[in-house]
The first five atom37 places (N, CA, C, CB, O) and aatype in JSON, in Angstrom:
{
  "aatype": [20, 20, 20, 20, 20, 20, 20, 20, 20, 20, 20, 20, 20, 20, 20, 20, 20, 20, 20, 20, 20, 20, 20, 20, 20, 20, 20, 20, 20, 20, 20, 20, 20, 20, 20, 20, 20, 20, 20, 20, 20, 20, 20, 20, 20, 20, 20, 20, 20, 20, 20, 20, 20, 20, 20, 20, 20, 20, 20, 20, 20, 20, 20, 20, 20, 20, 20, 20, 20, 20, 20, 20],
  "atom_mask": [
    [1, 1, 1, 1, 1],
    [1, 1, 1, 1, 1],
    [1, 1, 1, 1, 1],
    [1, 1, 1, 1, 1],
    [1, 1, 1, 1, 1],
    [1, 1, 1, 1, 1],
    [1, 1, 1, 1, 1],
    [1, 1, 1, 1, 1],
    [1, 1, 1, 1, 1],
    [1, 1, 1, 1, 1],
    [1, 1, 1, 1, 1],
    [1, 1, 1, 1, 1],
    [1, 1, 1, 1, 1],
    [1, 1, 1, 1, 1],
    [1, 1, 1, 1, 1],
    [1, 1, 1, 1, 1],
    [1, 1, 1, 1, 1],
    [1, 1, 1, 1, 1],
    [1, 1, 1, 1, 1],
    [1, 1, 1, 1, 1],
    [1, 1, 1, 1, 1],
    [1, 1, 1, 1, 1],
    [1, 1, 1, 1, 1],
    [1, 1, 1, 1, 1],
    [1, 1, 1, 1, 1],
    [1, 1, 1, 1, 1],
    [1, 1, 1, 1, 1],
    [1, 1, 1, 1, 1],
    [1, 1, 1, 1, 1],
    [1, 1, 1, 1, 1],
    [1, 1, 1, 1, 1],
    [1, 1, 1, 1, 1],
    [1, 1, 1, 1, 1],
    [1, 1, 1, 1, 1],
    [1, 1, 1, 1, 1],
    [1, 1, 1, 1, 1],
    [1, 1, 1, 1, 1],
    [1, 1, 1, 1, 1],
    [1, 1, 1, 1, 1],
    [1, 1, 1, 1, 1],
    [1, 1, 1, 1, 1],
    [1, 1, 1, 1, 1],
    [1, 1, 1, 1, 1],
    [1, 1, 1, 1, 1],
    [1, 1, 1, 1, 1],
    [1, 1, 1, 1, 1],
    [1, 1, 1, 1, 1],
    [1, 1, 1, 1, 1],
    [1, 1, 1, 1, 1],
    [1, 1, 1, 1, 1],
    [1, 1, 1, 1, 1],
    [1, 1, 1, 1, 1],
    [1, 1, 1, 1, 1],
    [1, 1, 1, 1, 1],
    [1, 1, 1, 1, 1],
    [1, 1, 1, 1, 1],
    [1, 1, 1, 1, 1],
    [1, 1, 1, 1, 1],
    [1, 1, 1, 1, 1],
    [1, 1, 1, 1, 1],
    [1, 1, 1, 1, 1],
    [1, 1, 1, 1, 1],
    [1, 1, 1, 1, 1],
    [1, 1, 1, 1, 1],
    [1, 1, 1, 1, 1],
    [1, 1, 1, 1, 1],
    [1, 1, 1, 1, 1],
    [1, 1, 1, 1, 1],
    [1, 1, 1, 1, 1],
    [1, 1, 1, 1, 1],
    [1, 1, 1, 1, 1],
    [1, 1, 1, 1, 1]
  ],
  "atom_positions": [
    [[-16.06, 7.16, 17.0], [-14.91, 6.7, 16.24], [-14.64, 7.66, 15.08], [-15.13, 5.27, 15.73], [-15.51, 8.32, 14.51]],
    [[-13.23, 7.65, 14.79], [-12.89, 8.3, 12.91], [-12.84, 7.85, 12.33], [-12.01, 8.85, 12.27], [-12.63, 6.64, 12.46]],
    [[-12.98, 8.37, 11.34], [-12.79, 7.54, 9.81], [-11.27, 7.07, 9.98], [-12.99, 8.69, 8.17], [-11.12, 6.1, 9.23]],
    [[-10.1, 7.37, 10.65], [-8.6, 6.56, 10.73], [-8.95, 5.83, 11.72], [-7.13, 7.38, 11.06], [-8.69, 4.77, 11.14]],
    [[-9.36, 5.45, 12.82], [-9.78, 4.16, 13.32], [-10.94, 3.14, 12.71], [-10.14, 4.46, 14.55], [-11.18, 2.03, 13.2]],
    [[-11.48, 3.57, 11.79], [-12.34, 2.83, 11.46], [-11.82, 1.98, 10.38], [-13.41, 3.49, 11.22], [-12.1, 0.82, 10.08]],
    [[-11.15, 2.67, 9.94], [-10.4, 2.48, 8.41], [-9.27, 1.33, 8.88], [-9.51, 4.21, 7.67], [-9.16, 0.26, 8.28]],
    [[-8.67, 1.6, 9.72], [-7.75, 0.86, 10.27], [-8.04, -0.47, 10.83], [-7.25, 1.55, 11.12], [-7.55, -1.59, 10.65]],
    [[-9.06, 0.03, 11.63], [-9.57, -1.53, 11.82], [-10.64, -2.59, 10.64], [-10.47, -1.38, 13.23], [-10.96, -3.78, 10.73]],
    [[-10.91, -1.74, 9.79], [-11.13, -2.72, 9.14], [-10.03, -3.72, 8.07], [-12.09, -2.17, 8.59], [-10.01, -4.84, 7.55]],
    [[-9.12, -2.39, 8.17], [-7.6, -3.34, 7.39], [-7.48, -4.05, 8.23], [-6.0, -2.7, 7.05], [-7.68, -5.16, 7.75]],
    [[-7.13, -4.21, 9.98], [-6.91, -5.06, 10.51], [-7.45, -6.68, 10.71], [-6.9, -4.47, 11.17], [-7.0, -7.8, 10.95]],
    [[-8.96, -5.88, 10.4], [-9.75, -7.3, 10.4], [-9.65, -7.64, 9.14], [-11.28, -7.34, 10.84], [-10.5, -8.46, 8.81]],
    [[-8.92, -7.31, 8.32], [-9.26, -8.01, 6.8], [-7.34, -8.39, 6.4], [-10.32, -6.42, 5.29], [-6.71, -8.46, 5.34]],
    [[-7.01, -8.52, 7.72], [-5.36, -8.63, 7.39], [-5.0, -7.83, 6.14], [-4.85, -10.24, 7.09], [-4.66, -8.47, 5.14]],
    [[-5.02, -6.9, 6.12], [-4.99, -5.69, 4.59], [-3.56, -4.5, 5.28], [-7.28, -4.36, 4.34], [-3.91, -4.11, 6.4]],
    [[-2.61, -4.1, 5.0], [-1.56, -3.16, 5.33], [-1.76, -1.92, 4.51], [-0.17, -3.76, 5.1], [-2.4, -1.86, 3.46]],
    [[-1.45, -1.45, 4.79], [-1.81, 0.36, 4.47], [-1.14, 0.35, 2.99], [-0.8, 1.82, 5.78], [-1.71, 0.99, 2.1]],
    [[0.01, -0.33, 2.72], [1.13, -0.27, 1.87], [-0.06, -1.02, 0.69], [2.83, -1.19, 2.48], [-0.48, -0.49, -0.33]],
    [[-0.48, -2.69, 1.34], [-1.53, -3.23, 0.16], [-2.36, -2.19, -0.24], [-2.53, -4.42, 0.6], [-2.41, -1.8, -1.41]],
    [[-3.15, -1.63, 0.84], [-4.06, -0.71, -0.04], [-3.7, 0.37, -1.45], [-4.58, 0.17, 1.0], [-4.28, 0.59, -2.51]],
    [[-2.66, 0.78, -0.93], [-2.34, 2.23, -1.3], [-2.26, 1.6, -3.28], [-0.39, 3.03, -0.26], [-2.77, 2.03, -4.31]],
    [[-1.25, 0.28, -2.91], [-1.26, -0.55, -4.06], [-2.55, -0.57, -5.17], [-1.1, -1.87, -3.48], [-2.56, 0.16, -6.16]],
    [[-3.21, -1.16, -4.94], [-4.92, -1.42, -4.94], [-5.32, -0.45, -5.22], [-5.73, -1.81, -3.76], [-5.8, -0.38, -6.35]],
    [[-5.32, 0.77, -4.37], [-6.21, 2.17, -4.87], [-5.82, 2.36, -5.9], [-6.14, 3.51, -4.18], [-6.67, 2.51, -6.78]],
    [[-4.1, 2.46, -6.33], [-3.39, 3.27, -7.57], [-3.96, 1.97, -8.87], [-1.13, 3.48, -7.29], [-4.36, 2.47, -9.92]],
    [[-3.98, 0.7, -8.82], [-4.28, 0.13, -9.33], [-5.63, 0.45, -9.97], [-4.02, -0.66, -8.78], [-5.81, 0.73, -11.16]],
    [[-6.8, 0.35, -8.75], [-8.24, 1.02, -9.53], [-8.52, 2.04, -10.03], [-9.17, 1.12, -8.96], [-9.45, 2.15, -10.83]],
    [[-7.47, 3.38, -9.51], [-7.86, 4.48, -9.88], [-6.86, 4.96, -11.14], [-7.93, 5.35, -8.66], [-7.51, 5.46, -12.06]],
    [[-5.65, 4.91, -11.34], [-4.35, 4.97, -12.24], [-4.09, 5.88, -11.43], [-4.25, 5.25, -13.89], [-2.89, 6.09, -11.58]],
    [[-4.56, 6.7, -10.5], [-4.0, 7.55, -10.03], [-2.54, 6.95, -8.79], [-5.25, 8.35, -9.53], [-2.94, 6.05, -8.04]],
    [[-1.01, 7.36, -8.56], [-0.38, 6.87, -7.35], [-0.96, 7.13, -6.19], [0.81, 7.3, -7.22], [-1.51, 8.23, -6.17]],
    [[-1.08, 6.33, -4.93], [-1.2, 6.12, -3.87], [-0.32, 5.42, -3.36], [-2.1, 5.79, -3.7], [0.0, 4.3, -3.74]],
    [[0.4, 6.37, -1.97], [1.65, 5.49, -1.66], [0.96, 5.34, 0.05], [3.58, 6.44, -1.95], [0.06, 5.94, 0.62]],
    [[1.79, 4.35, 0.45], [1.36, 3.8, 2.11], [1.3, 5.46, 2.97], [3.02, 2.44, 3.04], [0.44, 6.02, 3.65]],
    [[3.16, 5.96, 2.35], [2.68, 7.66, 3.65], [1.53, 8.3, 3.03], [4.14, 9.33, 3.78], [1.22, 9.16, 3.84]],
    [[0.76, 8.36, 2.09], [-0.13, 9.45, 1.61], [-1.22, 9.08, 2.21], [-0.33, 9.65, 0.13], [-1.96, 9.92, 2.71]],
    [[-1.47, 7.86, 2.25], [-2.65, 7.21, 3.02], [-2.78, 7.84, 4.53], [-2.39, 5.52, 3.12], [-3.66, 8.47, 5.12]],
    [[-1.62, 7.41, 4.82], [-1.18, 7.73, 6.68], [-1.38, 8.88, 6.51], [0.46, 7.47, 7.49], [-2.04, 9.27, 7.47]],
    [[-1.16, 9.8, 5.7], [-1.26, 11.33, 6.03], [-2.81, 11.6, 6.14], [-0.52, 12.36, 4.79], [-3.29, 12.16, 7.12]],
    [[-3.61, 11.13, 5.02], [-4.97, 11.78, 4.72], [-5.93, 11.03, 5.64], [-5.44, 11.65, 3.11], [-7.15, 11.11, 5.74]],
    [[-4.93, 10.2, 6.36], [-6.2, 9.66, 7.29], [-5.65, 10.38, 8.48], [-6.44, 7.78, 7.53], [-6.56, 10.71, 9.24]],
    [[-4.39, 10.75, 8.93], [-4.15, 11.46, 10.21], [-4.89, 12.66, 10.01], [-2.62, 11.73, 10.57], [-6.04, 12.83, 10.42]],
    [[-4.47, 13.2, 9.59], [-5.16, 15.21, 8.82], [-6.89, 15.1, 8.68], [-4.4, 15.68, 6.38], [-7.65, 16.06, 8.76]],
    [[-7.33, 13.48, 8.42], [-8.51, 13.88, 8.13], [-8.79, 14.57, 7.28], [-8.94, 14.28, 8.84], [-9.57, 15.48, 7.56]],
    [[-8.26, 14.44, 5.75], [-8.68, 14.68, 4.69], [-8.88, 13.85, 3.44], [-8.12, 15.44, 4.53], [-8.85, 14.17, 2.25]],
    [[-9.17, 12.32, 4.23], [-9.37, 11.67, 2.8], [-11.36, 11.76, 2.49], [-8.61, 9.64, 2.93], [-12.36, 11.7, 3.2]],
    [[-11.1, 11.93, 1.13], [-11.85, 12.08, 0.08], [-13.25, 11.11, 0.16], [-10.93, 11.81, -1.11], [-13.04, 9.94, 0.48]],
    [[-14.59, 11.49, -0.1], [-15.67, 10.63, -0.27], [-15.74, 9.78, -1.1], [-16.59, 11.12, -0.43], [-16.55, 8.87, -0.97]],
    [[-14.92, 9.85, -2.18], [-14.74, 8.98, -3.03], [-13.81, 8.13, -2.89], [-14.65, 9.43, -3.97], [-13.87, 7.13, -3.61]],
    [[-12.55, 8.29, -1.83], [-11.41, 7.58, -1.38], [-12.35, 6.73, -0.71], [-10.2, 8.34, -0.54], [-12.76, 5.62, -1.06]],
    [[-12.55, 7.2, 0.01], [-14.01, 5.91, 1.98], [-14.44, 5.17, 0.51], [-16.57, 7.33, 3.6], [-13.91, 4.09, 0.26]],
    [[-15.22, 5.64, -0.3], [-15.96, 4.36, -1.06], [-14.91, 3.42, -1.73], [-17.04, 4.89, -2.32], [-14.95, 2.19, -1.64]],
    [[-13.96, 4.14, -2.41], [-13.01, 2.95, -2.72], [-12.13, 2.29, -1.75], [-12.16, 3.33, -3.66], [-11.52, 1.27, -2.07]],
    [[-12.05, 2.72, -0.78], [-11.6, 1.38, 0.3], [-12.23, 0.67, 0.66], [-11.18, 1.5, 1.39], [-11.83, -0.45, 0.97]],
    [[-13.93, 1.22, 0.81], [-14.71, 0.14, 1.13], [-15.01, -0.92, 0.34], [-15.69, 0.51, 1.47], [-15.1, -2.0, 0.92]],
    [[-15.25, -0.89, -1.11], [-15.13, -1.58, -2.45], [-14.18, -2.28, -2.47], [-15.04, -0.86, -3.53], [-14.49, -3.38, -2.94]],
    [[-12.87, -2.21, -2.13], [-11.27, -3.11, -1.99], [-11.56, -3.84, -0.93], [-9.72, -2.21, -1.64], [-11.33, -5.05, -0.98]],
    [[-12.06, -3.29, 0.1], [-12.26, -4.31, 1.68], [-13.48, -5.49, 1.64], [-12.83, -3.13, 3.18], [-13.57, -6.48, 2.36]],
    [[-14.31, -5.09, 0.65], [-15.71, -5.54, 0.61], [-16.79, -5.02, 1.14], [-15.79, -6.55, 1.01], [-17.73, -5.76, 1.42]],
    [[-16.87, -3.42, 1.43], [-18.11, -2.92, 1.88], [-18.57, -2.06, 1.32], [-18.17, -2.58, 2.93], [-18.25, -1.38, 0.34]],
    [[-19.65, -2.1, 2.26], [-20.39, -0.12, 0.94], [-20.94, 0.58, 1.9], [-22.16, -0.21, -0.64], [-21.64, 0.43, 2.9]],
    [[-20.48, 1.25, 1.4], [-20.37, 2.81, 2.23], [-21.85, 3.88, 2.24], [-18.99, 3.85, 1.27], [-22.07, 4.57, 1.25]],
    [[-22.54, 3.9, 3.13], [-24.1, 4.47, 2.69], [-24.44, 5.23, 4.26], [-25.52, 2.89, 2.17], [-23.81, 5.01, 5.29]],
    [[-25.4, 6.0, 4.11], [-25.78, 6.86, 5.14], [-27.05, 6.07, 5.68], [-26.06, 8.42, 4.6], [-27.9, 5.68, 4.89]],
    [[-27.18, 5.83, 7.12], [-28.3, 5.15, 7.9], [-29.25, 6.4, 8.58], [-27.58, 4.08, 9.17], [-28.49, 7.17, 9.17]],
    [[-30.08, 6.65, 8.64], [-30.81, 6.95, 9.64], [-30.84, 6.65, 10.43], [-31.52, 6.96, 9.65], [-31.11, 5.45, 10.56]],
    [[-30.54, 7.61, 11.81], [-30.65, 7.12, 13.45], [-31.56, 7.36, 14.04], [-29.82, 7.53, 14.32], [-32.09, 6.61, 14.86]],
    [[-32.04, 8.85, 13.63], [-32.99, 9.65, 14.16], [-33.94, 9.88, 13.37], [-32.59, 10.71, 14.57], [-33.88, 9.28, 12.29]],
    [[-35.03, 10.72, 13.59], [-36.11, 11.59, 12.78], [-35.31, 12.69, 12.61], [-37.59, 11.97, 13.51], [-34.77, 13.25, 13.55]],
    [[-35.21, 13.02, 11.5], [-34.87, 14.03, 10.73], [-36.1, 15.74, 11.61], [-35.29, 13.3, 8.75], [-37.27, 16.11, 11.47]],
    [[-35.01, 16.18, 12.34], [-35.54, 17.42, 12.76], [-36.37, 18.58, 12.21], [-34.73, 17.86, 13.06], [-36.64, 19.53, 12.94]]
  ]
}
């Protein structure tokens, strides 16, 4: 999966619209976030490590690295 399907479906499962978020982000951050900027940086695959954590924080999750394997 990508981070734009993943992202997406968790708005979906959290009945959340791209437009609410974008809202929300500009809200936590003061910085603007509009619904197309979202759509863009998730098509292009350039949203930010610090963007994934603040959506996950707005959605209710946290964002952390698992181990799958032994480290080679």
């Amino acid at each position: 999966m990508s981070v734009r399907s993943d992202i997406k479906t968790l708005l979906a499962e959290n009945d959340i619209s791209i437009t609410s978020l974008a809202k929300k982000l500009s809200e936590k951050t003061g910085k603007y976030y509009s619904q197309s900027n979202i759509s863009q940086k998730l098509m292009r695959q350039t949203l930010k490590y610090e963007e994934a954590k603040l959506i996950g924080e707005i959605l209710g999750y946290e964002l952390k690295f698992v181990r799958v394997k032994p480290y080679i």
